[in-house]
C-alpha positions as CSV (number, residue, x, y, z in Angstrom):
1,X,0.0,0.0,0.0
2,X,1.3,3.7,-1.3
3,X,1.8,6.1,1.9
4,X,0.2,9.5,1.9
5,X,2.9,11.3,0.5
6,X,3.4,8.8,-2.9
7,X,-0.4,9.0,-3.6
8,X,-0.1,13.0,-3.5
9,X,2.8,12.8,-6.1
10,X,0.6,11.1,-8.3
11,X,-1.8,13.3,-8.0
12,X,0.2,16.2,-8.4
13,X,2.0,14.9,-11.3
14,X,-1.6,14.7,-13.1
15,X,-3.1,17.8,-12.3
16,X,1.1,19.6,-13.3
17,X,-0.8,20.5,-16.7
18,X,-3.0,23.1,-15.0
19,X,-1.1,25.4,-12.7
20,X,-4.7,26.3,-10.3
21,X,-5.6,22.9,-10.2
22,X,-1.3,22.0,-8.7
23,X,-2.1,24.9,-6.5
24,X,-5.4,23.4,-5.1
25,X,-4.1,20.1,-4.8
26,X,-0.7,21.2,-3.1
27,X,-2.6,22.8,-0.7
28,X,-4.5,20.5,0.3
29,X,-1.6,18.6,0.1
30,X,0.1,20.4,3.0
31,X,-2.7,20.9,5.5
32,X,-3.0,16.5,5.0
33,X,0.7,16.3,5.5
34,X,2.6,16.0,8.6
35,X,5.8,17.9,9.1
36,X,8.3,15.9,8.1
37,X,6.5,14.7,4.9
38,X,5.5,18.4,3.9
39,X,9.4,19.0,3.6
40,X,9.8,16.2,1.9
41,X,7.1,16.7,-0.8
42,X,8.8,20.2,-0.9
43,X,11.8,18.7,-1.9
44,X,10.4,16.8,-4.2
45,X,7.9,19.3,-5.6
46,X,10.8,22.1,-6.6
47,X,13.2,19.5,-8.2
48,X,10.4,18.0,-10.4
49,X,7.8,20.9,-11.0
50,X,10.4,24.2,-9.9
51,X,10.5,25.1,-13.5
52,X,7.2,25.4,-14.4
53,X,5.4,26.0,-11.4
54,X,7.7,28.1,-9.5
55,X,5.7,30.6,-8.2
56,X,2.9,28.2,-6.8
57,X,5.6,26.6,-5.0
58,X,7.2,29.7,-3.4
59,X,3.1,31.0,-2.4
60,X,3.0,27.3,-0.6
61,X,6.2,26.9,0.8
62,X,7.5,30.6,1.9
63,X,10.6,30.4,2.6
64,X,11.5,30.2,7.0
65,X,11.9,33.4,8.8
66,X,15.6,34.3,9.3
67,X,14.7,36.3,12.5
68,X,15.7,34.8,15.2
């Protein structure tokens, strides 16, 4: 059986075509997610999809505060 985190890289990798529906489904996505897998399908989501859906991945992942 897949995990979570495989299942939503399938479905992201169907829905790449349309950049709202990546957005939607990378939302939801995150809020499913728990920590550790988020940054993982962050990972994953910029070195597969950071060429072509690069600013839906910097509105969903902002980068971490660098105030201490």
């Amino acid at each position: 059986m897949a995990s979570m985190l495989e299942y939503i890289k399938i479905i992201l990798q169907k829905v790449s075509f349309d950049r709202r529906l990546f957005e939607k489904e990378l939302r939801k996505a995150i809020r499913m997610l728990m920590p550790a897998e988020v940054k993982r399908l962050r990972n994953w989501c910029y070195e597969n999809y950071g060429a072509m859906h690069l600013a839906v991945l910097n509105n969903c992942f902002p980068l971490p505060s660098t105030l201490g």
